[in-house]
FIVEX-503534 format. One record per residue (C-alpha): x negated, y negated, z. Coordinates in pm, whole numbers, padded with zeros to 5 digits, always signed. Layout:
N
XYZ
...
// end
This chain:
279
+00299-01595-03255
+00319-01483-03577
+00549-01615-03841
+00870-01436-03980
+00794-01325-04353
+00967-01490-04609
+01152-01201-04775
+00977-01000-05026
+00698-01283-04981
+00562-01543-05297
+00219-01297-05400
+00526-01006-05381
+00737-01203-05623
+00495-01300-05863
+00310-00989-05891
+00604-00713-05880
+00566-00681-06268
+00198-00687-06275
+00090-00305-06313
-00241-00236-06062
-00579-00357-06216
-00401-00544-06505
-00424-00912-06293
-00683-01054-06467
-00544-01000-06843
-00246-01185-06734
-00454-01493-06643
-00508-01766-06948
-00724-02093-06964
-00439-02355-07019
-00478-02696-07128
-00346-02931-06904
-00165-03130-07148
+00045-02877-07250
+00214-02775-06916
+00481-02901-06839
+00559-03002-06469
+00860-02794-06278
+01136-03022-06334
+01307-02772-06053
+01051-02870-05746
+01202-02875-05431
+00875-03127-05289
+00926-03460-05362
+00637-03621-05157
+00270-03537-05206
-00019-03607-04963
-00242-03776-05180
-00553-03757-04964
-00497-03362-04937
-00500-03420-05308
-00823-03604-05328
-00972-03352-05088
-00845-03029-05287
-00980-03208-05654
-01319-03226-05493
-01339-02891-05367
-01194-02790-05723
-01478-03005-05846
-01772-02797-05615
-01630-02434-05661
-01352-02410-05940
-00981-02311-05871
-00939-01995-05687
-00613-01952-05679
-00433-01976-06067
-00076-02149-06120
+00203-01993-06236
+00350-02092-06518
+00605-01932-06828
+00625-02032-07224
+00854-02312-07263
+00860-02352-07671
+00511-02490-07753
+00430-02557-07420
+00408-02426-07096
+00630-02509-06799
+00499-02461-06424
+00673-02257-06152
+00415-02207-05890
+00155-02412-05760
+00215-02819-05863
-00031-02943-05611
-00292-02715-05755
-00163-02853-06060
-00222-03253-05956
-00528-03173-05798
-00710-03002-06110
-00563-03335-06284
-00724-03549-06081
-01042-03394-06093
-01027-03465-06443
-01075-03088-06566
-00903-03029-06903
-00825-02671-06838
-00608-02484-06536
-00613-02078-06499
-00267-01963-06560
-00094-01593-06500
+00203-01654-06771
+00477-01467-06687
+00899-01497-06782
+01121-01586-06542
+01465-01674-06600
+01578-02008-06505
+01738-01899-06208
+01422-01777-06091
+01215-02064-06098
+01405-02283-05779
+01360-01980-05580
+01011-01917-05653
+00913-02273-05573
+01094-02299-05280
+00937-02023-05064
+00605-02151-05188
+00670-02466-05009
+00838-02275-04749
+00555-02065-04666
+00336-02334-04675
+00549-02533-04488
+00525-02846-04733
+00886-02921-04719
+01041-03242-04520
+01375-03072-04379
+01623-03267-04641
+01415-03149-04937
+01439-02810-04761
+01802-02846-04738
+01851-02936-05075
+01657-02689-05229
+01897-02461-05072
+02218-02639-05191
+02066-02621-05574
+02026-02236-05515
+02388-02170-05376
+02513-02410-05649
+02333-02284-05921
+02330-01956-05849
+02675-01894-05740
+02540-01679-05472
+02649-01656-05081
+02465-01757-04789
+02367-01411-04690
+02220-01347-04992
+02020-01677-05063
+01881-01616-04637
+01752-01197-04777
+01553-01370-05030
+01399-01666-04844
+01377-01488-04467
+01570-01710-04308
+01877-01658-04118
+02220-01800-04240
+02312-01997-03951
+01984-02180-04013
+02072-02233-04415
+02428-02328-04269
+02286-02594-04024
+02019-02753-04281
+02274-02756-04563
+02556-02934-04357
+02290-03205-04242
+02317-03361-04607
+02675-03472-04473
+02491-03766-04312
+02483-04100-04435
+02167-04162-04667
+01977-04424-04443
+02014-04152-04155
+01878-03864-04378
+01574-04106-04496
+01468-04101-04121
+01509-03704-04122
+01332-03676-04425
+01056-03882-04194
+01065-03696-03904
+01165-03986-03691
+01525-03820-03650
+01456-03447-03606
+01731-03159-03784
+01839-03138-03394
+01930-03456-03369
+02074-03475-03732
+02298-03181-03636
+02420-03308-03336
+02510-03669-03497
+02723-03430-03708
+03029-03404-03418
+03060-03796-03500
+03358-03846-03721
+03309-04181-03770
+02961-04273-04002
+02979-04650-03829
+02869-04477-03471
+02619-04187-03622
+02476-04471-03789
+02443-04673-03430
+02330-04408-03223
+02091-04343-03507
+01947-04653-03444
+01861-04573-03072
+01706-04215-03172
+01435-04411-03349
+01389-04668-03083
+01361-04478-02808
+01292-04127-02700
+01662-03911-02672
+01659-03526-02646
+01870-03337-02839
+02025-03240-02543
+02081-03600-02408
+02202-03658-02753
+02505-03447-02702
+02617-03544-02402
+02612-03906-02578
+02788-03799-02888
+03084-03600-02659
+03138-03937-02440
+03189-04104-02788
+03428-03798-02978
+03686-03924-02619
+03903-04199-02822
+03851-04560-02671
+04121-04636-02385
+04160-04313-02217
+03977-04126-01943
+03761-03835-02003
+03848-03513-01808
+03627-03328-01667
+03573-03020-01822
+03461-02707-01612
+03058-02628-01741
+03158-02249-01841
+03389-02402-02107
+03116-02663-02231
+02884-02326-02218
+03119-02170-02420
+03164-02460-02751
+02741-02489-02691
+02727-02091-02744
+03036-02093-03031
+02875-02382-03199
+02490-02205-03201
+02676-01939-03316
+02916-02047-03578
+02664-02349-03702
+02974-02620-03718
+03143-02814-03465
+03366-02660-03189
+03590-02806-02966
+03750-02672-02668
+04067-02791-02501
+04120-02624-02187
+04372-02641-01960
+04463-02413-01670
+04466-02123-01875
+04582-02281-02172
+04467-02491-02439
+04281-02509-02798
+04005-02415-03004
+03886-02611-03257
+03642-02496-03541
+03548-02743-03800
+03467-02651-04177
+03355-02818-04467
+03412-02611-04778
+03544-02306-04872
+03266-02085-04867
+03193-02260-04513
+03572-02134-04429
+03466-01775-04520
+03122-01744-04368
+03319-01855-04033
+03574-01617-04054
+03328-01343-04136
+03158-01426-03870
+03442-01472-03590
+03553-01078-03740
+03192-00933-03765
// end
């Protein structure tokens, strides 16, 4: 199945200023010493044999693909392409091609995040976070941070509200041995003492999302009284509103009557939810 372009796309974004058959005059022979390493990059982690194997091949047949970098005072600061970058280091060249170009600084987050994105070098919490430094930074919505990196905003919503957890839970997220399912359904846990516990049987033994929620609703009933049973079209109904609305929902239903409750976590949370209970 093919994958879902990431808006405009990185070669898109990089080359919209580029006039046709003018590519190669933008490209200079930097020295490596004088760039300057993207103090904005989303990746945190490196594979350092994928490293070792892309310096060789750098080694054998040059580097096809040039970085992207833009003038920072006497030097030259890097936007696109940091494990290109690593590997032409560790080759032990002295020079990387370069196309220069000038981005603004609230450019340069964006521009290495789908690059990741697209390559799919992102754990899910550097992911996540890389999208919280956007909205921050930016000041923009949601909506318009999910147009420029193809996804949708329920799925921005649902990584970015993951970083609620406690830090030893997003380690093992960041490690794949808690998945962003299973971080997001810890999430209806008020209490960090239990998300941290049932953390700890995630990782030792195998628990579907889906058996995951039926454990975390046992534990939202407060100790000493009785579950009810709920009729399955209303727990159809808080699964649906909660896929929906990316945030906890809890319904209360009783013979007709009863509540509906619709967590939020910030204003602009607050917003998107109403906007998208009025949509």
């Amino acid at each position: 199945m093919a994958k879902k372009a990431l808006g405009k796309g990185l070669d898109a974004l990089i080359s919209d200023t580029l006039e046709p058959g003018v590519v190669q005059e933008n490209i200079l022979n930097i020295k490596i010493q004088d760039i300057i390493p993207n103090r904005d990059q989303p990746r945190k982690n490196f594979d350092e044999s994928g490293i070792s194997d892309l310096a060789r091949s750098i080694k054998e047949n040059g580097l096809i693909q040039p970085v992207v970098v833009r003038k920072n005072g006497d030097k030259y600061e890097l936007i696109v392409g940091e494990r290109r970058y690593k590997a032409v280091k560790k080759a032990g060249l002295t020079e990387i091609p370069a196309f220069v170009k000038d981005y603004s600084e609230n450019k340069l987050i964006e521009l290495a995040l789908i690059e990741n994105i697209q390559r799919e070098d992102l754990n899910a919490i550097e992911e996540a976070l890389a999208y919280k430094s956007i909205l921050e930074r930016d000041m923009i919505t949601q909506e318009e941070l999910s147009k420029r990196v193809g996804k949708s905003r329920s799925y921005i919503a649902n990584m970015i509200s993951i970083l609620d957890l406690p830090k030893n839970i997003l380690d093992h997220v960041s490690r794949g041995t808690i998945s962003v399912g299973q971080a997001k359904a810890l999430l209806s846990l008020d209490d960090t003492g239990e998300q941290e516990e049932i953390a700890k049987r995630i990782i030792n033994e195998p628990v579907t999302v889906r058996e995951l929620e039926g454990i975390v609703r046992k534990r939202s009933v407060p100790r000493g009284t009785k579950k009810k049973e709920q009729d399955p079209f209303i727990d159809d109904i808080e699964e649906k509103l909660r896929d929906k609305l990316s945030t906890k929902v809890k319904i209360d239903y009783n013979g007709g009557k009863g509540q509906l409750k619709i967590d939020f976590y910030s204003n602009e949370e607050f917003e998107r939810i109403v906007e998208e209970i009025l949509e």
